[in-house]
CHARMM-style PDB file with segment names, atoms N, HN, CA, C and O in Angstrom:
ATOM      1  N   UNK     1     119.573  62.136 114.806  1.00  0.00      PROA
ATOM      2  CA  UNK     1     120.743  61.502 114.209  1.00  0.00      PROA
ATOM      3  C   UNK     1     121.980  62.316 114.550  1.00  0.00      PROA
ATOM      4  O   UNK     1     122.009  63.491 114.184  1.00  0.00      PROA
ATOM      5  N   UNK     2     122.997  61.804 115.213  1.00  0.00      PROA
ATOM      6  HN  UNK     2     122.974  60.849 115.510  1.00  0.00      PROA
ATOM      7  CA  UNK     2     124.340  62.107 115.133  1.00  0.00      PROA
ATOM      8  C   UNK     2     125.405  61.760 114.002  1.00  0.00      PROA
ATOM      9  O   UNK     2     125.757  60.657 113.583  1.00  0.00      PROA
ATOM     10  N   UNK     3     125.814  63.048 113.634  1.00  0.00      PROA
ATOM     11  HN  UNK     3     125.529  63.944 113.974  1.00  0.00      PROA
ATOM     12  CA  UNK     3     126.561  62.868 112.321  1.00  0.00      PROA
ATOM     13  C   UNK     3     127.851  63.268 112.702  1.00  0.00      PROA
ATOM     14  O   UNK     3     128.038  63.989 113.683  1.00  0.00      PROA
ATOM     15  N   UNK     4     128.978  62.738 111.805  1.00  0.00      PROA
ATOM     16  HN  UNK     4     128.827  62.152 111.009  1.00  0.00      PROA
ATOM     17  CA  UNK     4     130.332  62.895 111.729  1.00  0.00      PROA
ATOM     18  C   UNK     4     130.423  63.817 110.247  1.00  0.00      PROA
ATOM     19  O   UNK     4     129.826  63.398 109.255  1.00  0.00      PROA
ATOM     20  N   UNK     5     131.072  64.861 110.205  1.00  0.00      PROA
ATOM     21  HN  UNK     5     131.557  65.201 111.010  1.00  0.00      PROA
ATOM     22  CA  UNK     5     131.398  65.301 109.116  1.00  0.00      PROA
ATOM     23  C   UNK     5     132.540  65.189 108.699  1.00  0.00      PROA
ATOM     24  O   UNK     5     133.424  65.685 109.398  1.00  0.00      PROA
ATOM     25  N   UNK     6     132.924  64.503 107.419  1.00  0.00      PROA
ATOM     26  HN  UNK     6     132.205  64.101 106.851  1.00  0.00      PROA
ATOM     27  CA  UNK     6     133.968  64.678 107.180  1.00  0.00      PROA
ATOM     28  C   UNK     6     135.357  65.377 106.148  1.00  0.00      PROA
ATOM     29  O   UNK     6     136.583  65.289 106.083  1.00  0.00      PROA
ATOM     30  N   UNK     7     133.959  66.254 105.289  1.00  0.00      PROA
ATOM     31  HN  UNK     7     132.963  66.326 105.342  1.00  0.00      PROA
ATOM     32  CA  UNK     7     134.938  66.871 104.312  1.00  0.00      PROA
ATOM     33  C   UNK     7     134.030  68.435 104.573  1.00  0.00      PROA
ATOM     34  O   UNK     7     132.986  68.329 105.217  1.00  0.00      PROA
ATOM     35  N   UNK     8     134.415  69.777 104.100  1.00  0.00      PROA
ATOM     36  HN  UNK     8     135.262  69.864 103.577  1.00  0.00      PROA
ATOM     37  CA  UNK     8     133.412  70.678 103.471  1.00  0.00      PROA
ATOM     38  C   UNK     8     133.993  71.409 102.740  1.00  0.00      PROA
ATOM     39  O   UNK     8     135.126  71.852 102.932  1.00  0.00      PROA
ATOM     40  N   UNK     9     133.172  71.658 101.658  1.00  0.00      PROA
ATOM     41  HN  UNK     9     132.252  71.297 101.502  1.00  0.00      PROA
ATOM     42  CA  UNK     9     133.649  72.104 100.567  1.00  0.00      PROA
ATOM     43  C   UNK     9     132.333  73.460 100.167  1.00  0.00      PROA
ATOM     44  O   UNK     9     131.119  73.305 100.033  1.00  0.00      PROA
ATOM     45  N   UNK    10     133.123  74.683 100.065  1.00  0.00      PROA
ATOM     46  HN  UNK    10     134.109  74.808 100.173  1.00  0.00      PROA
ATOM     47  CA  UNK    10     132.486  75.624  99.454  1.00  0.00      PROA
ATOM     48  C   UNK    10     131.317  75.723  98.209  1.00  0.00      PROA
ATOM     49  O   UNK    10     131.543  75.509  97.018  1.00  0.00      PROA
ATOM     50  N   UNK    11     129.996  76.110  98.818  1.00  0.00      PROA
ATOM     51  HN  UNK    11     129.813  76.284  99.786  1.00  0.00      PROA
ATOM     52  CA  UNK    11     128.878  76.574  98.005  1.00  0.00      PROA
ATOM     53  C   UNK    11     129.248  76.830  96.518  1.00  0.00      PROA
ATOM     54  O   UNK    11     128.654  76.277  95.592  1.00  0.00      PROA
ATOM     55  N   UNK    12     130.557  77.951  96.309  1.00  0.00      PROA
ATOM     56  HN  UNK    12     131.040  78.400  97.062  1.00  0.00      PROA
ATOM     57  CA  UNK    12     130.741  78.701  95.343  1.00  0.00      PROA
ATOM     58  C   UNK    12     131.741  77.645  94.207  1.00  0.00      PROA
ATOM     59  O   UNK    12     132.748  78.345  94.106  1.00  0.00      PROA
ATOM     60  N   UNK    13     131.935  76.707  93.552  1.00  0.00      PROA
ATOM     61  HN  UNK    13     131.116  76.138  93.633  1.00  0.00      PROA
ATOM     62  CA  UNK    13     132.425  75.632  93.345  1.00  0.00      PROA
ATOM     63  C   UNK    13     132.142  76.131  91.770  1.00  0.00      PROA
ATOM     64  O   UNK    13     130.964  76.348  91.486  1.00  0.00      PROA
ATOM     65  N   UNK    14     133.118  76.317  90.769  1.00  0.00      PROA
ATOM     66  HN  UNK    14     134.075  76.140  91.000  1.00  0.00      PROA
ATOM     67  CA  UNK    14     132.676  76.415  89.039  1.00  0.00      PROA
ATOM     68  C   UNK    14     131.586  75.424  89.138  1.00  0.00      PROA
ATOM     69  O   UNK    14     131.307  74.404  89.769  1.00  0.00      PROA
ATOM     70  N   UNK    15     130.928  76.466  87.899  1.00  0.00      PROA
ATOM     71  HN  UNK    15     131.155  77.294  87.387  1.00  0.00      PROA
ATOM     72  CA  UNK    15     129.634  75.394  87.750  1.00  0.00      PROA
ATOM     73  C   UNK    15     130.104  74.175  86.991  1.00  0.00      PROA
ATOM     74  O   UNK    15     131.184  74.049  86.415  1.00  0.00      PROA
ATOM     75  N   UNK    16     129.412  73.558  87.055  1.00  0.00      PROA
ATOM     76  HN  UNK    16     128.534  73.660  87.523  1.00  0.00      PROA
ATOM     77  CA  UNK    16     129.235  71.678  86.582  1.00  0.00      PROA
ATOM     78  C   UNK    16     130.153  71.398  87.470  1.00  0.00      PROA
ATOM     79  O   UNK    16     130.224  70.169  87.462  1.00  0.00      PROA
ATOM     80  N   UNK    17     130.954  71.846  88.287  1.00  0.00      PROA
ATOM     81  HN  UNK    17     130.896  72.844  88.293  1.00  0.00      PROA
ATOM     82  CA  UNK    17     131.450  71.401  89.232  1.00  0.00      PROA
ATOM     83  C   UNK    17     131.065  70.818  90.828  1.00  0.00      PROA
ATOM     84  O   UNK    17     130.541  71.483  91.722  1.00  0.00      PROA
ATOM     85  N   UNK    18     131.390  69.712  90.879  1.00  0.00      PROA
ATOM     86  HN  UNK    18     131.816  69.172  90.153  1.00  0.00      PROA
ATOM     87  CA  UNK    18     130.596  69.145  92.685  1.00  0.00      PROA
ATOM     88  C   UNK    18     131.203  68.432  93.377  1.00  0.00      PROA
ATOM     89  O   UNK    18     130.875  67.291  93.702  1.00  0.00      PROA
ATOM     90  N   UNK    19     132.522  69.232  93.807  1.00  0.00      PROA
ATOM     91  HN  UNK    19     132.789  70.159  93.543  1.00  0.00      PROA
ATOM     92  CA  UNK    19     133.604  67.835  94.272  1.00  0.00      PROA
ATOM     93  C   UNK    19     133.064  67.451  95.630  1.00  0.00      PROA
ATOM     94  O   UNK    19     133.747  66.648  96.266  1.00  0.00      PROA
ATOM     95  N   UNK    20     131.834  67.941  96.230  1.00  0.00      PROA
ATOM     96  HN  UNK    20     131.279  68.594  95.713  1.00  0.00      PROA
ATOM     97  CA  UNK    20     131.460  67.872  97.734  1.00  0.00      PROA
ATOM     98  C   UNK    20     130.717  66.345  97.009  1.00  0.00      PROA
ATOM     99  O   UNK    20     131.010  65.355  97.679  1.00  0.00      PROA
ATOM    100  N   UNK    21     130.080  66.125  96.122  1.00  0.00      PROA
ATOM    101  HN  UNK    21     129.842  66.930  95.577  1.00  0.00      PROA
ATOM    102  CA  UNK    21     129.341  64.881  94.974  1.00  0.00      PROA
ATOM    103  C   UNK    21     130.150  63.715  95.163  1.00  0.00      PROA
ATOM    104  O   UNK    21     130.049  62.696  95.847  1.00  0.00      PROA
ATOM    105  N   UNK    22     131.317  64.359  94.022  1.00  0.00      PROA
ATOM    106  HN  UNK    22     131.399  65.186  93.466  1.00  0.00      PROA
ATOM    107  CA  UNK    22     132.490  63.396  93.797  1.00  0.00      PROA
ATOM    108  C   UNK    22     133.324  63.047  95.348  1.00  0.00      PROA
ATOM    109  O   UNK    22     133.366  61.828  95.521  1.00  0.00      PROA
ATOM    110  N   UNK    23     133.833  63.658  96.229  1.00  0.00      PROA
ATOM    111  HN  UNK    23     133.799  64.647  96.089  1.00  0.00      PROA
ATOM    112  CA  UNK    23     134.294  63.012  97.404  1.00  0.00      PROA
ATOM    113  C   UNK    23     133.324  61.997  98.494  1.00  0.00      PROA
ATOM    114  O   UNK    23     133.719  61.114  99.254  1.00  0.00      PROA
ATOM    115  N   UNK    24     131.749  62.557  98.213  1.00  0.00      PROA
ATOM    116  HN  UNK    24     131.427  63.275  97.596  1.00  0.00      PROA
ATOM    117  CA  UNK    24     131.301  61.751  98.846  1.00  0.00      PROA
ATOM    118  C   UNK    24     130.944  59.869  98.150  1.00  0.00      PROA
ATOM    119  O   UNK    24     131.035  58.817  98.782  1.00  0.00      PROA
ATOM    120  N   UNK    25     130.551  60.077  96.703  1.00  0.00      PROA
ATOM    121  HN  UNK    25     130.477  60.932  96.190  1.00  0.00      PROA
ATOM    122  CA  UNK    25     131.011  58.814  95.692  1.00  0.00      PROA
ATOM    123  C   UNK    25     132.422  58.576  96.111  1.00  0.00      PROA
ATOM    124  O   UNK    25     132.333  57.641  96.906  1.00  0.00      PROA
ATOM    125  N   UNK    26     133.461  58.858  96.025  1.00  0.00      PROA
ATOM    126  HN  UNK    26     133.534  59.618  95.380  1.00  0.00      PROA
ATOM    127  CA  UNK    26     134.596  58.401  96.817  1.00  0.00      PROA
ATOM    128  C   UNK    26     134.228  57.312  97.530  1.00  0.00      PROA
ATOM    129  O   UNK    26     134.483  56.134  97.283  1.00  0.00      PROA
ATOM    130  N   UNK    27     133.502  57.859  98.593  1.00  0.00      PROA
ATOM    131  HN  UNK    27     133.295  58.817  98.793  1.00  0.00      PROA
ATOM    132  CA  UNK    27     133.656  57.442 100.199  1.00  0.00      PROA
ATOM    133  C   UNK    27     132.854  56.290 100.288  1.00  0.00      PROA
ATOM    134  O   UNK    27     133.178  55.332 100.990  1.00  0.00      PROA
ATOM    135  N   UNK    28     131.483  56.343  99.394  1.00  0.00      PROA
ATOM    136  HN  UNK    28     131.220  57.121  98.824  1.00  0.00      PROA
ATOM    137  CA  UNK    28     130.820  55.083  99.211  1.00  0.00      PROA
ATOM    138  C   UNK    28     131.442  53.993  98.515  1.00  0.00      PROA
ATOM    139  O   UNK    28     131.156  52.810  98.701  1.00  0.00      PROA
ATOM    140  N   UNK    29     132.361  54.452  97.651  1.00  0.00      PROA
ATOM    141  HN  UNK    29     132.594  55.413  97.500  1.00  0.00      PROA
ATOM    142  CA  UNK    29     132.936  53.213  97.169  1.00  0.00      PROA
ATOM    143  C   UNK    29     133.455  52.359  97.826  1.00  0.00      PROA
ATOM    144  O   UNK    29     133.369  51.171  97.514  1.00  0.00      PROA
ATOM    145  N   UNK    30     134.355  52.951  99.288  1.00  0.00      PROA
ATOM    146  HN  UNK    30     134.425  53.916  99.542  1.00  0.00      PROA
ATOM    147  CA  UNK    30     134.830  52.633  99.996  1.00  0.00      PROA
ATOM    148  C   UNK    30     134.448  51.738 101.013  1.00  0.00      PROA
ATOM    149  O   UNK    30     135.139  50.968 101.682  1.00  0.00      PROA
ATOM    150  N   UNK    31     132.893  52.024 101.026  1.00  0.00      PROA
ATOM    151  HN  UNK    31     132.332  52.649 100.483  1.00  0.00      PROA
ATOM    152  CA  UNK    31     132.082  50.816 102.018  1.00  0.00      PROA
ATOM    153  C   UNK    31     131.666  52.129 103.203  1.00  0.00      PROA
ATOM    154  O   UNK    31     131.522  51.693 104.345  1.00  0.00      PROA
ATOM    155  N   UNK    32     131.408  54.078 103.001  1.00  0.00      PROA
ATOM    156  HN  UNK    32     131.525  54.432 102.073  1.00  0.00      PROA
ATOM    157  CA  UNK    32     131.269  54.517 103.639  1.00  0.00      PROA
ATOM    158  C   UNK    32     129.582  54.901 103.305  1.00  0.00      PROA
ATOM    159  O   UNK    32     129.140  54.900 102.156  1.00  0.00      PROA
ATOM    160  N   UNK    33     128.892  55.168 104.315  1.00  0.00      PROA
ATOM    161  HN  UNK    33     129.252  55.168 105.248  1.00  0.00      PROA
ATOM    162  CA  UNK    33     127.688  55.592 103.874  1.00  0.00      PROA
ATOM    163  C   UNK    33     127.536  57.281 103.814  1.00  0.00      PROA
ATOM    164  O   UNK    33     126.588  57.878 104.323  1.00  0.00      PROA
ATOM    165  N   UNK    34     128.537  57.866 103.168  1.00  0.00      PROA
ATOM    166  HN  UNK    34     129.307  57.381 102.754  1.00  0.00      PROA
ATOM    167  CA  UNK    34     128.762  59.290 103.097  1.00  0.00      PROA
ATOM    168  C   UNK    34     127.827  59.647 102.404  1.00  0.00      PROA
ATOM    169  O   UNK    34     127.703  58.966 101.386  1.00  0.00      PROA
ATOM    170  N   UNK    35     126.614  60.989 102.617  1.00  0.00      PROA
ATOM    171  HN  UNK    35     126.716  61.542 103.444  1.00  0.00      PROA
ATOM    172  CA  UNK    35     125.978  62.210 102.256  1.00  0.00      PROA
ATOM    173  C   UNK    35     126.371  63.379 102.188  1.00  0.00      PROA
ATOM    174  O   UNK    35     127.179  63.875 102.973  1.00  0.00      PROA
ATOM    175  N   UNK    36     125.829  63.969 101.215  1.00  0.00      PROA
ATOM    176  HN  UNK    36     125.173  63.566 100.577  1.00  0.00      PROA
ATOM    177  CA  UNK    36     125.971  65.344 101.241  1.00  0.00      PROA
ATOM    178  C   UNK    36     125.203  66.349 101.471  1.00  0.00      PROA
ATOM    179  O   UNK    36     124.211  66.374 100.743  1.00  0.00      PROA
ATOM    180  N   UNK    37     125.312  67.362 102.368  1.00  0.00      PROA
ATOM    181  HN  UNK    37     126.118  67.342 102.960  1.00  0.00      PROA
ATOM    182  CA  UNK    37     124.107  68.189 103.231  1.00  0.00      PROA
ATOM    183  C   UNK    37     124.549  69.770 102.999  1.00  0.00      PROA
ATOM    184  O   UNK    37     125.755  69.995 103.102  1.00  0.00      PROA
ATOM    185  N   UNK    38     124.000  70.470 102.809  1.00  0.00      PROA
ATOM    186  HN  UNK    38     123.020  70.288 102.725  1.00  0.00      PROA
ATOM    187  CA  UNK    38     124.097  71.606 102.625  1.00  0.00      PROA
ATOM    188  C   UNK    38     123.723  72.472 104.005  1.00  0.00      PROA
ATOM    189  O   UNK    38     122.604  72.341 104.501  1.00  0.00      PROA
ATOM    190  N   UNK    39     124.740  73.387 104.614  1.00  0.00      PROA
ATOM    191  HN  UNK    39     125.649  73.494 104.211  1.00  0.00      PROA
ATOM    192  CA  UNK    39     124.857  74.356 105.429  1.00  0.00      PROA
ATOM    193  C   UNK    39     124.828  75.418 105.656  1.00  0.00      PROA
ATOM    194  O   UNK    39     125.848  75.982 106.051  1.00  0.00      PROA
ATOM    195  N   UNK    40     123.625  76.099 105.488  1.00  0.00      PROA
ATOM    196  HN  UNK    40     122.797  75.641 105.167  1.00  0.00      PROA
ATOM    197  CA  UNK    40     123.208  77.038 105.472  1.00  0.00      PROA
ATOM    198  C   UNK    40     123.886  78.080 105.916  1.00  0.00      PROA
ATOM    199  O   UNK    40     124.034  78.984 105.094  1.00  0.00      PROA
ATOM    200  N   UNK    41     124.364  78.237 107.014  1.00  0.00      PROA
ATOM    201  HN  UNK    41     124.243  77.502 107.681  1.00  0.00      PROA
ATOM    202  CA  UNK    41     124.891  79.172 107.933  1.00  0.00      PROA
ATOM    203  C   UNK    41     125.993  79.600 107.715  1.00  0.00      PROA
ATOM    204  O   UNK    41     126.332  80.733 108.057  1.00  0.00      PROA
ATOM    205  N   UNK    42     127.027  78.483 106.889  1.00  0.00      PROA
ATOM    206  HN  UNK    42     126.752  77.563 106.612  1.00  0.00      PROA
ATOM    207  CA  UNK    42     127.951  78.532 106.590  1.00  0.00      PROA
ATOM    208  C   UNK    42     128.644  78.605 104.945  1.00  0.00      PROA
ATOM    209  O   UNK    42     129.807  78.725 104.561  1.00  0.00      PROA
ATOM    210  N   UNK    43     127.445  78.484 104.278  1.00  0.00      PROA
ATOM    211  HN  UNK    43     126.501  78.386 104.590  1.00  0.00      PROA
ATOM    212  CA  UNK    43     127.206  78.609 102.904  1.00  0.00      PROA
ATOM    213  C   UNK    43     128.187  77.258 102.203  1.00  0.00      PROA
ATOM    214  O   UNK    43     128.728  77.361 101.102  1.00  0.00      PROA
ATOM    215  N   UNK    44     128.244  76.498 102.736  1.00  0.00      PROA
ATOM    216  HN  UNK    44     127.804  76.414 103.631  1.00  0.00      PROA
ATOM    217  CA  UNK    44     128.501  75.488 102.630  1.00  0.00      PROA
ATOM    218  C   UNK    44     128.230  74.368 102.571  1.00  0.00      PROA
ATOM    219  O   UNK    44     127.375  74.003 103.378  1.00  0.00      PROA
ATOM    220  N   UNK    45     128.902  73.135 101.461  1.00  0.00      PROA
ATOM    221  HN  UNK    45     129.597  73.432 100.805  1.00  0.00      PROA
ATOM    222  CA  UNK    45     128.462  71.487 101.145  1.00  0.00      PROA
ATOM    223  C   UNK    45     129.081  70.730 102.397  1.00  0.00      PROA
ATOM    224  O   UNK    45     130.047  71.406 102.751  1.00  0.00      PROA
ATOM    225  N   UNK    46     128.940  69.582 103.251  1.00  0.00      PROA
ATOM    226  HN  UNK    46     128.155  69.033 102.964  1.00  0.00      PROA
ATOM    227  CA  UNK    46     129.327  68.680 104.216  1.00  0.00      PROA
ATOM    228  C   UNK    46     128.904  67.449 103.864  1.00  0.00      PROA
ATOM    229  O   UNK    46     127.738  67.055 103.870  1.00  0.00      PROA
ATOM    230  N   UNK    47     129.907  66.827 103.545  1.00  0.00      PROA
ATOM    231  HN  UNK    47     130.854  67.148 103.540  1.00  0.00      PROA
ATOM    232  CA  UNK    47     130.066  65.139 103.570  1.00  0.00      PROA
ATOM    233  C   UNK    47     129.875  65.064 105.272  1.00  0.00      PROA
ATOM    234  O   UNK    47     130.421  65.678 106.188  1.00  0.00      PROA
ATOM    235  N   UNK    48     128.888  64.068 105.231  1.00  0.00      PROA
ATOM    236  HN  UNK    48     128.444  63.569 104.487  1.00  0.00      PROA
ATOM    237  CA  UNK    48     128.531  63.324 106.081  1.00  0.00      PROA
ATOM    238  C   UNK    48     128.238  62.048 106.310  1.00  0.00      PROA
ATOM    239  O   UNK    48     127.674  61.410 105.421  1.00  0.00      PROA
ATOM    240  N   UNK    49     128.599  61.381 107.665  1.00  0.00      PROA
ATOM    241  HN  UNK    49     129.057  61.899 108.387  1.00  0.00      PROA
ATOM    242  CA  UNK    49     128.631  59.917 108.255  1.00  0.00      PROA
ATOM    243  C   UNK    49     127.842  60.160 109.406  1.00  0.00      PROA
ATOM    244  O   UNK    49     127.891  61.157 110.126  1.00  0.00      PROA
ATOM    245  N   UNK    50     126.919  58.905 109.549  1.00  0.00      PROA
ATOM    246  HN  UNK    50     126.880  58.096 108.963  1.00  0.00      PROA
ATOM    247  CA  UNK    50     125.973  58.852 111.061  1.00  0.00      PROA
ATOM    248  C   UNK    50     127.733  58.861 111.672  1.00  0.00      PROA
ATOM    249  O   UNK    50     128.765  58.501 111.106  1.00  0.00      PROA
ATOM    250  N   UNK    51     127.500  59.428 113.027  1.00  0.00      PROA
ATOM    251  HN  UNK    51     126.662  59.721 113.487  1.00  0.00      PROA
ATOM    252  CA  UNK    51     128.262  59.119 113.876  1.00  0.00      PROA
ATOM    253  C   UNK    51     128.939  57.827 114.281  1.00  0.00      PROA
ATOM    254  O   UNK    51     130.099  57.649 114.655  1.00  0.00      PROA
ATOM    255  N   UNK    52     127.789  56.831 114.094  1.00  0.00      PROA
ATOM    256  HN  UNK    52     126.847  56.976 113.790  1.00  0.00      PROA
ATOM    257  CA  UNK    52     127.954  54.994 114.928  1.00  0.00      PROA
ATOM    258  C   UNK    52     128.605  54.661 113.175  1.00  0.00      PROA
ATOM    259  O   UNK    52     128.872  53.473 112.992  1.00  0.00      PROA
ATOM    260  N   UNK    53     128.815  55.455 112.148  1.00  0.00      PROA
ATOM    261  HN  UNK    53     128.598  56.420 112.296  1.00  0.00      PROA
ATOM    262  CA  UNK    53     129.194  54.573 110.933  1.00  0.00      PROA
ATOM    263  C   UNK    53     130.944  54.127 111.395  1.00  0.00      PROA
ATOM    264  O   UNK    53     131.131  52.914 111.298  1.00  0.00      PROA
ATOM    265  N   UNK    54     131.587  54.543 111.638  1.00  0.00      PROA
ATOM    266  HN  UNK    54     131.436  55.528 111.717  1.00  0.00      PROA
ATOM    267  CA  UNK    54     133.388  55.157 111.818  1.00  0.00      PROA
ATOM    268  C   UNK    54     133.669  54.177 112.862  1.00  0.00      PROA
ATOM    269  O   UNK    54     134.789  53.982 113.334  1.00  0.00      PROA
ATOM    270  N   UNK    55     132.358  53.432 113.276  1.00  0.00      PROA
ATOM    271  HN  UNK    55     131.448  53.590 112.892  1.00  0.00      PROA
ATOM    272  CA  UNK    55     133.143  52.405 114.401  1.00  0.00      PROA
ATOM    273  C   UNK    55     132.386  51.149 114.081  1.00  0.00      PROA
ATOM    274  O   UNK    55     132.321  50.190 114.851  1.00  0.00      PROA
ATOM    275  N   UNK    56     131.764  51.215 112.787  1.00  0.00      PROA
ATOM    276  HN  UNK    56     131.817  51.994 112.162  1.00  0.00      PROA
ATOM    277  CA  UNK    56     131.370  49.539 111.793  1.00  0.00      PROA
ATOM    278  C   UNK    56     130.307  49.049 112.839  1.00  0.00      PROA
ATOM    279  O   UNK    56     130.228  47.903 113.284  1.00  0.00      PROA
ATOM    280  N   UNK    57     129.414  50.234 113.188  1.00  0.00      PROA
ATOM    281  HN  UNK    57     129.479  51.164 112.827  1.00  0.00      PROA
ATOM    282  CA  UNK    57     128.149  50.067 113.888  1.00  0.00      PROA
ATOM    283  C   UNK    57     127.201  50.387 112.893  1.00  0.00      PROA
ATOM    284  O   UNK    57     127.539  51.161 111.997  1.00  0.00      PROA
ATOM    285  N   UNK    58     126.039  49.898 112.915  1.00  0.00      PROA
ATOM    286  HN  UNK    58     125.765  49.269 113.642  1.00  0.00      PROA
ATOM    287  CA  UNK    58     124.704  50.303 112.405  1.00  0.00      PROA
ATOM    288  C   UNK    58     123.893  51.211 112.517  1.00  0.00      PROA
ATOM    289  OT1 UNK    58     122.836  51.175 111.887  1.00  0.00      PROA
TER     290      UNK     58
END
C-alpha cells in the first residue's frame, strides 16, 4: 500500500489528549478515508490516506 501522509503530530501529546484521533475524525467527516499509524522511528502519530484516495480513486 502506498500512503499519503497528511498531518503528524507528536507521541508526547497531554494525556486524554489525541489530536492525531481528532484530526483524523476531521478528515473522515469530510469523505476522507484518513488513519492513524504510529511511527516508530520518529516517535510519532501520522494521519494517513492510500495514496490513489487524493485523486477520488479506489
Amino acid at each position: 500500500m502506498s500512503a499519503k501522509v497528511l498531518e503528524r503530530f507528536p507521541a508526547g501529546a497531554p494525556r486524554g489528549s489525541w489530536p492525531a484521533e481528532e484530526y483524523a475524525a476531521a478528515r473522515r467527516a469530510e469523505g476522507e478515508h484518513a488513519t492513524v499509524v504510529m511511527d516508530l522511528r520518529s516517535d510519532a502519530f501520522l494521519v494517513v490516506v492510500e495514496a490513489g484516495d487524493e485523486e477520488g480513486r479506489p
